[in-house]
C-alpha positions as protocol buffer text, in pm:
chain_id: "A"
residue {
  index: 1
  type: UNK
  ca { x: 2070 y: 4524 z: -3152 }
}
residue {
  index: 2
  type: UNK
  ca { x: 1779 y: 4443 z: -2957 }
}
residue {
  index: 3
  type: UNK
  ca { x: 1574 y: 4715 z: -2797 }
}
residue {
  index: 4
  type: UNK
  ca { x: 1622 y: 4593 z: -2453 }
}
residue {
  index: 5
  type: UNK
  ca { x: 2016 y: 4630 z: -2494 }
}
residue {
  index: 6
  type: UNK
  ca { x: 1969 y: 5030 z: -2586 }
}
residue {
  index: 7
  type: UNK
  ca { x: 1693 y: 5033 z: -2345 }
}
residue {
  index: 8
  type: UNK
  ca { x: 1860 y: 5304 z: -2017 }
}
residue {
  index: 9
  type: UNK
  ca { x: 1747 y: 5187 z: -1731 }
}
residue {
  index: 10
  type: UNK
  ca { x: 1592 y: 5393 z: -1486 }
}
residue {
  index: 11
  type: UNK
  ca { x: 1781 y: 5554 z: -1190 }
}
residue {
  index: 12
  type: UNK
  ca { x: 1677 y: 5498 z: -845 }
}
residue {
  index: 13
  type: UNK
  ca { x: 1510 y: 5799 z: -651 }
}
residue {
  index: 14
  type: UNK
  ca { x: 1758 y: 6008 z: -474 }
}
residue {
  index: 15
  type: UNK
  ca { x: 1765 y: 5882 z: -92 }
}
residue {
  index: 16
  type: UNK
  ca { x: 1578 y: 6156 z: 94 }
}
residue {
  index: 17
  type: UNK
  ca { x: 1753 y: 6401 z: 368 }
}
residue {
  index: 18
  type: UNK
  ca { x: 1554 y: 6238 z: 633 }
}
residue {
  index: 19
  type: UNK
  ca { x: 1673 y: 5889 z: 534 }
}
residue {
  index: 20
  type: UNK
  ca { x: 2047 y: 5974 z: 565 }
}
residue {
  index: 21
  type: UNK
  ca { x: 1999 y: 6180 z: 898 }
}
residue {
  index: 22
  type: UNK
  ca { x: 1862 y: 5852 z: 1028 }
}
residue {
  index: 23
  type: UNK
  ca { x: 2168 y: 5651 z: 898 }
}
residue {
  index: 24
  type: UNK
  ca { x: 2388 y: 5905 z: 1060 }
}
residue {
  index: 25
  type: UNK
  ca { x: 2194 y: 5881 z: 1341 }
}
residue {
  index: 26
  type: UNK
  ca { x: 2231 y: 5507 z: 1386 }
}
residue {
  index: 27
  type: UNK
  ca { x: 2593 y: 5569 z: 1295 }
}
residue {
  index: 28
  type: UNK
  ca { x: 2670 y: 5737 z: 1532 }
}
residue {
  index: 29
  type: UNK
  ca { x: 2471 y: 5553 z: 1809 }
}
residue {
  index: 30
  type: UNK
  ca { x: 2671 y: 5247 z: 1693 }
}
residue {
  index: 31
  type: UNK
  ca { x: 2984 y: 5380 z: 1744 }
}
residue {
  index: 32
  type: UNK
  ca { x: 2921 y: 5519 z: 2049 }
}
residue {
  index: 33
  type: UNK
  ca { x: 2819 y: 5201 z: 2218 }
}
residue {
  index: 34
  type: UNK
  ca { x: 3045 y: 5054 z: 2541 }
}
residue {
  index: 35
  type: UNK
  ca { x: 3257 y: 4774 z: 2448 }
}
residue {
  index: 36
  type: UNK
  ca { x: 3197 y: 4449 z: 2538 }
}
residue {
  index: 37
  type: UNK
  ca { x: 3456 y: 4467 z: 2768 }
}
residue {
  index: 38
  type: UNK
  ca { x: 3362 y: 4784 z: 2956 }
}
residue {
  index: 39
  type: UNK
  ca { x: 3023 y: 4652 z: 2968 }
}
residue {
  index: 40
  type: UNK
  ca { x: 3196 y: 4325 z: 3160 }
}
residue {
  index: 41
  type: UNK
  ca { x: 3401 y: 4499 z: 3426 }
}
residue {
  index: 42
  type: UNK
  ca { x: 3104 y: 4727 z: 3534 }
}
residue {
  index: 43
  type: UNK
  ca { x: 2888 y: 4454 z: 3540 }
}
residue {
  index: 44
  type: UNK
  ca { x: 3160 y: 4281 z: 3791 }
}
residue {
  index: 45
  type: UNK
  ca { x: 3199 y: 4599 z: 4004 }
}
residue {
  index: 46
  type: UNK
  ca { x: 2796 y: 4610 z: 4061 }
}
residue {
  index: 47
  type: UNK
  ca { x: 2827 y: 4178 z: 4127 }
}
residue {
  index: 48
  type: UNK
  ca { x: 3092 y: 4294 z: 4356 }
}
residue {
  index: 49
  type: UNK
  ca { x: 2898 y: 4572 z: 4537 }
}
residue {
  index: 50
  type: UNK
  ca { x: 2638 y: 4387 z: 4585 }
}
residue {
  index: 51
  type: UNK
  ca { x: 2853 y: 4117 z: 4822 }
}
residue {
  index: 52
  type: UNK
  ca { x: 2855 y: 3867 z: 4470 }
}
residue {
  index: 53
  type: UNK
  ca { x: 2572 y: 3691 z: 4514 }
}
residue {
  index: 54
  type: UNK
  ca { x: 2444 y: 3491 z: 4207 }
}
residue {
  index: 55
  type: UNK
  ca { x: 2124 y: 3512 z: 4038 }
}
residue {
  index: 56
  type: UNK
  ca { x: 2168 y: 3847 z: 3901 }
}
residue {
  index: 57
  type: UNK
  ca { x: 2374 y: 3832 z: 3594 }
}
residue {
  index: 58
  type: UNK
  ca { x: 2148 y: 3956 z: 3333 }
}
residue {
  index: 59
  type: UNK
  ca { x: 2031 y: 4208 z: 3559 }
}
residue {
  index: 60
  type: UNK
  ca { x: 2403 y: 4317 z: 3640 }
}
residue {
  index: 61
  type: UNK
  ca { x: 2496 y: 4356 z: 3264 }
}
residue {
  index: 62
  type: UNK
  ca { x: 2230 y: 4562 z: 3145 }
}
residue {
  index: 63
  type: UNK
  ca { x: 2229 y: 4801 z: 3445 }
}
residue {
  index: 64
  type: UNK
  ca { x: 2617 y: 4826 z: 3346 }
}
residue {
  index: 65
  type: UNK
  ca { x: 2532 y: 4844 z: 2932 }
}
residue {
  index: 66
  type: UNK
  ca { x: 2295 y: 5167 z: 3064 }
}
residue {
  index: 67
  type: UNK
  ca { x: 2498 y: 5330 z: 3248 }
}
residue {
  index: 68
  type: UNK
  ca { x: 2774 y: 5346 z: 3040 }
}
residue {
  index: 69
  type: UNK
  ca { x: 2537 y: 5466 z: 2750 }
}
residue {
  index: 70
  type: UNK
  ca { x: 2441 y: 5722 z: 2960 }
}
residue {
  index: 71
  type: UNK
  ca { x: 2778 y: 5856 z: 3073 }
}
residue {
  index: 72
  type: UNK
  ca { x: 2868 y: 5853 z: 2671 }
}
residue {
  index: 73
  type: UNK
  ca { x: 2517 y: 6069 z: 2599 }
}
residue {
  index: 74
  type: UNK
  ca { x: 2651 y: 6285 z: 2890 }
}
residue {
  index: 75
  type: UNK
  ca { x: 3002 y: 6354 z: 2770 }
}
residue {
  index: 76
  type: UNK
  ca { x: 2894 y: 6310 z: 2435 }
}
residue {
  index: 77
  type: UNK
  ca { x: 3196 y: 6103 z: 2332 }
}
residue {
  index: 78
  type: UNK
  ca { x: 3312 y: 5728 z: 2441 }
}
residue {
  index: 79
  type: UNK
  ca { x: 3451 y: 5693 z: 2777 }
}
């Protein structure tokens, strides 16, 4: 036998607490995030109060991405 085959390697550190609070953290933000679909049919209700005129897409979907991120942080569950 060679010495590199009897060799151990050498374990990884241990993943800090903080590290896998932040992965829970992320986690749990990802789960918690509207569905494309929710985010689509808010975004037309806003398109719609606003007498559907065009030019305000982008603006439309990310007013309806944070609100429903901000009903979720309220509630503290998916609506």
């Amino acid at each position: 036998m060679r010495m590199e085959e009897t060799t151990k390697k050498a374990k990884s550190p241990a993943k800090s607490r903080k590290n896998a609070r932040q992965k829970d953290t992320f986690v749990a933000a990802a789960m918690n995030r509207p569905s494309h679909e929710e985010i689509a049919q808010l975004a037309q209700e806003l398109w719609a109060q606003r007498g559907y005129k065009d030019g305000y897409a982008e603006q439309d979907w990310l007013r309806a991405e944070q609100e429903l991120q901000r009903r979720q942080t309220v509630v503290g569950f998916p609506t």
